[in-house]
C-alpha positions in Angstrom: 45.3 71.2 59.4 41.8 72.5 59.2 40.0 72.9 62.6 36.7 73.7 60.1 36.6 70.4 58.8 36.5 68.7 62.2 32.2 67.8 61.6 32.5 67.6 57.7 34.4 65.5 55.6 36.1 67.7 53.2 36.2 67.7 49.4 39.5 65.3 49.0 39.4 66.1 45.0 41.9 63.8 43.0 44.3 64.0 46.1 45.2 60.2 48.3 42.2 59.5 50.6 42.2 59.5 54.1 42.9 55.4 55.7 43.4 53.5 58.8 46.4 51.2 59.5 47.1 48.5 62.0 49.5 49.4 64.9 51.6 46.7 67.1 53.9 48.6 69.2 56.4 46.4 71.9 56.2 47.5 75.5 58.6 45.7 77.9 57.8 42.5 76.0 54.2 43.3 75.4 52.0 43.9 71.9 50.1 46.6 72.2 47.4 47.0 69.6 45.9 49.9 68.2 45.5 51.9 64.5 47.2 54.8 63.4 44.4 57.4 61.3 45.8 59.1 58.3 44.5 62.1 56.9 43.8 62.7 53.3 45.9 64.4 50.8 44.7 67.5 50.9 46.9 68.5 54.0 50.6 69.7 53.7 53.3 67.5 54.7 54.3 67.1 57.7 51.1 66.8 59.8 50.8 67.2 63.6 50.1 63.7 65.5 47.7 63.3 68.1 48.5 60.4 70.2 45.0 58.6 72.1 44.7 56.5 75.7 41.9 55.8 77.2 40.8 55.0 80.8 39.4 52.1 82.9 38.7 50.1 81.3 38.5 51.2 77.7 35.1 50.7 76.8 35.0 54.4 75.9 37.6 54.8 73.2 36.8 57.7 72.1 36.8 56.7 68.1 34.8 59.2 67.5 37.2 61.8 68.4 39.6 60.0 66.5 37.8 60.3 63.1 37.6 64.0 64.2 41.5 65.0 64.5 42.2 63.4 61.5 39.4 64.8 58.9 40.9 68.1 60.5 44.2 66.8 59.1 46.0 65.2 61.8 47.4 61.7 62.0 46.3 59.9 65.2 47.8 56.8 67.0 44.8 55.1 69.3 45.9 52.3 71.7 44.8 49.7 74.0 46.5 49.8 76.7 48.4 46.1 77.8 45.6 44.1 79.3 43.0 45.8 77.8 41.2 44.6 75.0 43.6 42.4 73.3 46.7 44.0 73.8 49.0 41.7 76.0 50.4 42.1 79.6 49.4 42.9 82.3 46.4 45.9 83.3 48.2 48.7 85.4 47.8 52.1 86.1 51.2 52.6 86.4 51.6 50.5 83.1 49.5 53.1 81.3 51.3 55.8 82.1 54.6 53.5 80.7 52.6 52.6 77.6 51.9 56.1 77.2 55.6 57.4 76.9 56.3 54.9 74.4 53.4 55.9 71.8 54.8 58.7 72.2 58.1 58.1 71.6 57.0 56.3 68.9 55.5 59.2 67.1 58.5 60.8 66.7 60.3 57.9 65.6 61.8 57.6 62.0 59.9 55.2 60.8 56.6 56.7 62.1 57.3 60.1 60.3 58.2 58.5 57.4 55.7 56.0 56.9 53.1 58.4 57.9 54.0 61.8 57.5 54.3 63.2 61.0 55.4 66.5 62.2 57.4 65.6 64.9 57.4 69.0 66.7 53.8 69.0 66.6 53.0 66.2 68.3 49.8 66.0 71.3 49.0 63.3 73.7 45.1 63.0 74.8 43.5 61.1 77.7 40.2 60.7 78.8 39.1 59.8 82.7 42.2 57.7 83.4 43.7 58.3 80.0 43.7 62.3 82.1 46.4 60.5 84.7 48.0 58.9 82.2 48.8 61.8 80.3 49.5 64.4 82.6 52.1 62.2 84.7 53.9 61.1 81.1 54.5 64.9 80.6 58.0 64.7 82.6 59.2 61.9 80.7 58.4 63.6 77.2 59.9 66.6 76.9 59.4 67.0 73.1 55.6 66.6 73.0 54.1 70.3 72.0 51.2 69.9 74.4 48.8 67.4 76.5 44.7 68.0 76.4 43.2 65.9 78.9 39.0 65.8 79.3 37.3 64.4 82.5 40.8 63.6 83.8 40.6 60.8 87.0 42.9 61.8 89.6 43.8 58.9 92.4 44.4 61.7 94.8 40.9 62.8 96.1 39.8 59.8 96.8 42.7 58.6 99.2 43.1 61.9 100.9 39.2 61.8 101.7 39.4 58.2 102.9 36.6 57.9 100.7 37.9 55.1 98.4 34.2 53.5 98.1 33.7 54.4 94.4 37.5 53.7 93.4 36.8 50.0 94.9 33.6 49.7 93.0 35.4 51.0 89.7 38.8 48.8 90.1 36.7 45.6 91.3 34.0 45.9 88.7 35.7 47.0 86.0 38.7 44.3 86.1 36.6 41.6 85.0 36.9 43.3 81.6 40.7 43.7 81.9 43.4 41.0 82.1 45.0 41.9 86.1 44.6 41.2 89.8 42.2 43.7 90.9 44.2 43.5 94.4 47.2 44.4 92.6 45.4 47.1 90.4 44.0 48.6 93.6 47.5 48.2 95.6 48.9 50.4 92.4 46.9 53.2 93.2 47.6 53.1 97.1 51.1 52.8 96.3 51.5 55.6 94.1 48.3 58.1 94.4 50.5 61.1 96.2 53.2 60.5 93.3 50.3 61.3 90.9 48.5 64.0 92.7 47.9 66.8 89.5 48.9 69.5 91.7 52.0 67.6 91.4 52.6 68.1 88.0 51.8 71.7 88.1 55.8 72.6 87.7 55.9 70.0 84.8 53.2 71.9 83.1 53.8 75.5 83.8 55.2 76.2 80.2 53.9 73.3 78.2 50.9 73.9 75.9 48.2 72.5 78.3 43.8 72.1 77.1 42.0 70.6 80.8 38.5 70.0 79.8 35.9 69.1 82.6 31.8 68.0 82.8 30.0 70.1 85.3 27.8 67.5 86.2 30.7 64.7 86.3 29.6 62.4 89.2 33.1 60.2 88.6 35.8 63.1 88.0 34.5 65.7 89.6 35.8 69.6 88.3 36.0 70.4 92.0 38.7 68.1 93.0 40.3 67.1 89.7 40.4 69.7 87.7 39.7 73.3 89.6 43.0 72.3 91.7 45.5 71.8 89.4 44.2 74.9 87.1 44.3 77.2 90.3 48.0 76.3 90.8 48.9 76.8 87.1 46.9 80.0 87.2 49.2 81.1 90.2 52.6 80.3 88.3 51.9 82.5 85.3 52.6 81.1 82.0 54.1 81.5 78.6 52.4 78.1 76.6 48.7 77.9 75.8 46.9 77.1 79.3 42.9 76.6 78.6 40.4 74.9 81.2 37.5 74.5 79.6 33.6 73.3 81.8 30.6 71.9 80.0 27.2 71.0 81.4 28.0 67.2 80.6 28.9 64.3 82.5 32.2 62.4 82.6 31.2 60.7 78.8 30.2 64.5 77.4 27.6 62.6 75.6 25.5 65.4 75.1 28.3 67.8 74.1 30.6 65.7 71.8 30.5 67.9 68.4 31.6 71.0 70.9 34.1 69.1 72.7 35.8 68.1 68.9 35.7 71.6 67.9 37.2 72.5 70.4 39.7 70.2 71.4 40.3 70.6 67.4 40.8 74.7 67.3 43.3 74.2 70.5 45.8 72.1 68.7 45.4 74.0 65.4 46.4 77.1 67.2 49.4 75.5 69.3 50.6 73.8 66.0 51.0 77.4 64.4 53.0 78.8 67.2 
């Protein structure tokens, strides 16, 4: 890969051009949609992976970023998570997190490296807001995935511990109309399992995996304070071997104003750990 050619689309020559293919992968019953981008060519074979989830409710994709990893030459696997936007089943948080495991386990699978070149040691997961819980509590149940990068990550916790659910209410109950769930049950799933999905939790999950946290200074839904400083402080304190990087930008939770940075970088990180 080619962290340089994460803005520009480079010079493909007479080599195969980059394309996008349909994805329908089976979770517990469920099709879950979602496309697979394929770098061009030019890059060597195998190619690191970058696997995509969003958050609540998946308005914010993130395509962008998408088009990103793979002009820098990596193949990436974006979902919809089951109940959103298509895909079938049932909308959970927990179910995300399940959904999650299985892309990746997918990624590594034979027919995904064959059919589209995949390095299977080289392969990332990346969340955004809840796509942040998502990925960092999948980490236990994938030990082969080379690291996890994670920007404006959501974490349940906070907001239970502070008995100030108010804005989690507003976000489960006005977001579900977009979503195929019970809002009750999508709120009871976050009662039910917030302690289990603490990030500090994770910290002994995460001490020597390759590890980008990427936070908005000015984040008014995941605030750096309580969802990211946290879990960086009690990495920090372990001491680690594997790429650890927390990153702050003077952006909001959408890092609308800083998204050409955020793809550099986000880019570099996964170009260096796929070297090591």
């Amino acid at each position: 890969m080619n962290w340089k050619n994460t803005l520009q689309e480079p010079d493909y020559e007479d080599k195969t051009l980059p394309y996008y293919d349909e994805l329908i992968l089976e979770v517990k019953g469920s099709r879950v949609f979602g496309e697979v981008y394929v770098p061009g060519g030019i890059y060597a074979k195998p190619r690191p992976c970058v696997c995509m989830f969003h958050g609540i409710p998946g308005t914010a994709v993130n395509d962008d970023l998408a088009q990103d990893f793979r002009r820098a030459g990596c193949v990436v696997i974006r979902i919809f998570h089951r109940g959103a936007w298509g895909s079938e089943g049932e909308y959970s948080f927990s179910h995300c997190i399940e959904d999650a495991v299985e892309t990746a386990r997918y990624a590594v699978s034979e027919e995904a490296v064959r059919k589209y070149h995949i390095d299977p040691e080289n392969v990332f997961i990346f969340g955004h807001s809840n796509g942040g819980n998502t990925v960092i509590n999948a980490m236990k149940d994938l030990p082969f995935i080379k690291g996890a990068a994670v920007i404006a990550p959501y974490d349940h916790a906070p907001a239970w511990k502070r008995q100030d659910t108010a804005f989690l209410n507003e976000l489960i109950y006005g977001e579900a109309k977009f979503l195929h769930t019970d809002p009750d049950a999508l709120w009871k799933d976050s009662g039910e399992h917030w302690r289990k999905w603490e990030f500090t939790n994770a910290a002994e999950t995460l001490k020597d995996r390759n590890f980008l946290i990427i936070g908005g200074t000015v984040d008014a839904v995941a605030q750096p304070e309580l969802m990211v400083e946290p879990l960086w402080e009690k990495l920090e304190a372990q001491g680690t071997s594997a790429n650890h990087r927390k990153i702050l930008y003077h952006a909001g939770h959408g890092f609308d104003n800083c998204r050409m940075q955020l793809a550099e970088d986000v880019t570099r990180w996964i170009e260096e750990v796929s070297e090591t």
